[in-house]
C-alpha positions, 0 to 999 in steps of 0.5 A: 757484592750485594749485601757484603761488606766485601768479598775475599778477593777485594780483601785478599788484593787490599792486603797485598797491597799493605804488605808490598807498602810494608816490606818497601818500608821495612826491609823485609824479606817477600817471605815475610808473612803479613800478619808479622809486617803489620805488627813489624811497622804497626799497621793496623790490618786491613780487615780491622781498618775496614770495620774501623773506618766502616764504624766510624762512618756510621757513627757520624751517621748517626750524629744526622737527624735525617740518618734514615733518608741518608744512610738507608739503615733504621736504628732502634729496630728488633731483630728481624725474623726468618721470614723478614730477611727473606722479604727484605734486602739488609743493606751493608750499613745496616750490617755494620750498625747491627754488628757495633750494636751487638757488641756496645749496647750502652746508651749506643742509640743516645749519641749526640746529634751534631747539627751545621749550626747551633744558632744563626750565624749572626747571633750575638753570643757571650765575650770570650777572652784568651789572654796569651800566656797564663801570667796575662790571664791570671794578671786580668783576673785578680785586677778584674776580682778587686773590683767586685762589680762582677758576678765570678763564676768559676767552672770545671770538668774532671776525669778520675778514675773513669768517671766524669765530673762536671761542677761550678762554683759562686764565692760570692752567692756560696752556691755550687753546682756539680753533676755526673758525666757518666764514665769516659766511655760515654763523655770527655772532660771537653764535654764536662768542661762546656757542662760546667759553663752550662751550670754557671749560667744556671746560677747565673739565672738565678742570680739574676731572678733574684734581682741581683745588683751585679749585671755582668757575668764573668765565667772562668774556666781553665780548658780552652777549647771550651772557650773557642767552642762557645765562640764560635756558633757551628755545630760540633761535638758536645753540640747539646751542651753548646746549645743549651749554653747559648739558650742561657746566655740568650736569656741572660742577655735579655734581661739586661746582663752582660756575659764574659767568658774567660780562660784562666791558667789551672792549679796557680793557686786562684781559690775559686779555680781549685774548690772546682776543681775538687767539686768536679772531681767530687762529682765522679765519686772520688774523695780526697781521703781515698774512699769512693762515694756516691757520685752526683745526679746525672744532668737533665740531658745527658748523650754519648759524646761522639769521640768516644764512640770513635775511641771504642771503634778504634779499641774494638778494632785493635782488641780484634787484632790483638786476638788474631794475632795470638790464634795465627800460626805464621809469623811466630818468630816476631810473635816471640818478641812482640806478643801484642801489638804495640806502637813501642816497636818502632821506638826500635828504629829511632835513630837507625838508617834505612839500611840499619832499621831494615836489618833490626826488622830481618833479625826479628822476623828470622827472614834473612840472609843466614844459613838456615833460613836460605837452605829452607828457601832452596837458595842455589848455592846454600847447601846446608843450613850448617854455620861455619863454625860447625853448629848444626843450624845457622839461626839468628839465635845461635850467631847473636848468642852461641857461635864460637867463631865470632864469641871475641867479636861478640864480647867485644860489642856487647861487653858486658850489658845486662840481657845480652844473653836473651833473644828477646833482650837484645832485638826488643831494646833499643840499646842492645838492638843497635849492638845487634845490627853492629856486632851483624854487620861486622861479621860480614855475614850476610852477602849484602854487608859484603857486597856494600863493604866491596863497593865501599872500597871501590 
């Protein structure tokens, strides 16, 4: 395996492995085929859990400065020649991080470096407070506001549009800050949360160059996790940003200023709260009458954000299976009902008993005990794959909606709900999928209804 990922018989034993899960948890008939299990139960197949899991890996990798002593790979490196993969081995690490190159050559290598801890462990950093319910913080802020011996500073993050802003705003300086995440394929709102703090502190420096009266500083922000994150001095996402916030709050301290960092509730009608909120919506390019500007200048540092790294991974992955799933030739009778994968198809299953969820996943897949599909499985026994009511074929399609034997039981159930007349109506919506499997099971159709309905007499 020497510069494989994997071989096709790991692979091959890793998907048996999936689909026997599938099919204990599904109900599904062993004919089943895998590609139709795993959009059945929305298991992501094992070949893009591989690529995902393998990505993610060199991701966090890539948040190490010593990644080339730990991971055995170079980043930054071109292409290798003819005559270098000759001379060298590529390790499978190397293969991963060539192949996510290839695919996202946007500010890949610029992620953020998350190192153990931002600052000694015993460092003094900046009070933060996170009242218990919105009416306690809002209650404090405006007791603290009357009393004006505080510099107020309020900050947010925004993402519009797929684009993040970042801003922060002194009522009592008339001095406002705002800056240009980039897309959210490169940062979060968390991010540009902890970036708006950064810029609060920014005025705050200047305030305090100035000679300033007012030595405490009290920043107002409505994420909290931008709040514990600052708290706390261990290393973690958005890293670069913390980093600079406690340089800054560092600085502050020496020079005899206090640093108070508060969570407020958003959008309870505190001014200073919402002009941030529409300078950091501002700041993606947004207007408020529609039109698109130019958004603001970038700040000085500016890195990828790890998770969104990740969420591209975990995209790439599903977009790949998306495209397998519409090239492959089995499992075409779920591919009629769920043409794209999607977390929706278990919603079908709320409510219903193993028993009930496995006969919905047998009739989706038209792997089940009817007629047609038995006399194709050379069943001893099924000598036609004719219906008793004298149809040629005995098909999921031709009981739920053609067989006249069963038409007054079939009127009965469904009466008159809308799209009881589509395939893919009645087994892709949960009301009309509940009908289904009763309307099913009253038939006694299938030797298993009949063979519970025997022991429930007994």
């Amino acid at each position: 395996m020497k510069g494989k990922l994997y071989t096709k018989r790991m692979l091959n034993t890793l998907q048996s492995i999936q689909a026997r899960a599938a099919r204990v948890i599904s109900g599904a008939y062993r004919a089943t085929s895998r590609a139709a299990l795993d959009v059945e139960t929305f298991l992501l197949p094992i070949e893009q859990q591989i690529w995902k899991h393998n990505s993610y890996t060199v991701v966090r990798l890539l948040s190490s400065k010593n990644i080339a002593a730990t991971s055995g790979f170079q980043t930054n490196t071109a292409q290798p020649t003819v005559a270098d993969k000759t001379r060298r081995h590529t390790s499978s690490w190397q293969k991963v991080y060539n192949d996510i190159t290839s695919m996202r050559t946007k500010n890949y290598d610029r992620q953020e470096q998350i190192p153990c801890f931002l600052t000694p462990p015993w460092r003094q950093g900046p009070t933060t407070y996170i009242d218990a319910t919105a009416q306690e913080a809002r209650a404090r802020h405006d007791k603290e506001h009357v009393k004006e011996y505080s510099l107020s500073i309020y900050t947010d993050g925004s993402g519009i549009e797929g684009e993040i802003g970042s801003a922060a705003l002194c009522p009592l300086t008339q001095q406002a800050r705002s800056v240009h995440m980039g897309s959210d394929t490169e940062s979060t709102v968390y991010a540009a949360e902890l970036q708006g703090i950064s810029l609060a502190l920014q005025i705050a420096q200047e305030y305090a160059s100035r000679n300033g009266a007012r030595r405490d500083v009290a920043i107002y922000t409505d994420n909290q996790a931008a709040v514990w994150s600052i708290a706390k001095a261990e290393g973690r996402s958005g890293a670069y940003i913390l980093a600079d916030i406690a340089r800054q709050v560092r600085e502050l301290q020496d020079n005899g200023r206090t640093v108070t960092v508060r969570w407020i509730p958003a959008h309870v009608g505190i001014p200073g709260n919402e002009a941030v909120d529409k300078a950091a919506k501002e700041a993606t390019g947004w207007r408020e009458d529609g039109r698109r500007s130019l958004p603001a200048d970038a700040p000085p540092q500016l890195f990828t954000i790890r998770s969104t790294v990740k969420r591209w991974c975990s995209i790439q992955a599903e977009r790949a299976w998306i495209a397998k799933w519409r090239k492959d030739t089995k499992g075409r009778a779920t591919y009629r009902h769920t043409p794209t994968p999607t977390k929706k198809v278990l919603r079908l299953h709320e409510g219903l008993t193993k028993r009930e969820s496995a006969l919905l996943v047998q009739l989706r897949t038209e792997k089940i005990g009817l007629n047609d599909f038995l006399f194709a499985r050379r069943v001893p026994d099924v000598t036609s794959p004719r219906c008793d009511c004298g149809a040629r074929r005995q098909t999921v399609a031709h009981i739920l909606l053609h067989c006249s034997k069963r038409r007054h039981l079939r009127d009965r159930i469904f009466a008159n709900l809308s799209g009881r007349d589509n395939i893919r109506t009645i087994l892709g919506t949960p009301q009309l999928a509940t009908k289904a499997i009763e309307y099913v099971e009253q038939t006694q159709i299938l030797g298993q209804n009949r063979d519970r309905r025997r022991e429930d007499d007994s």
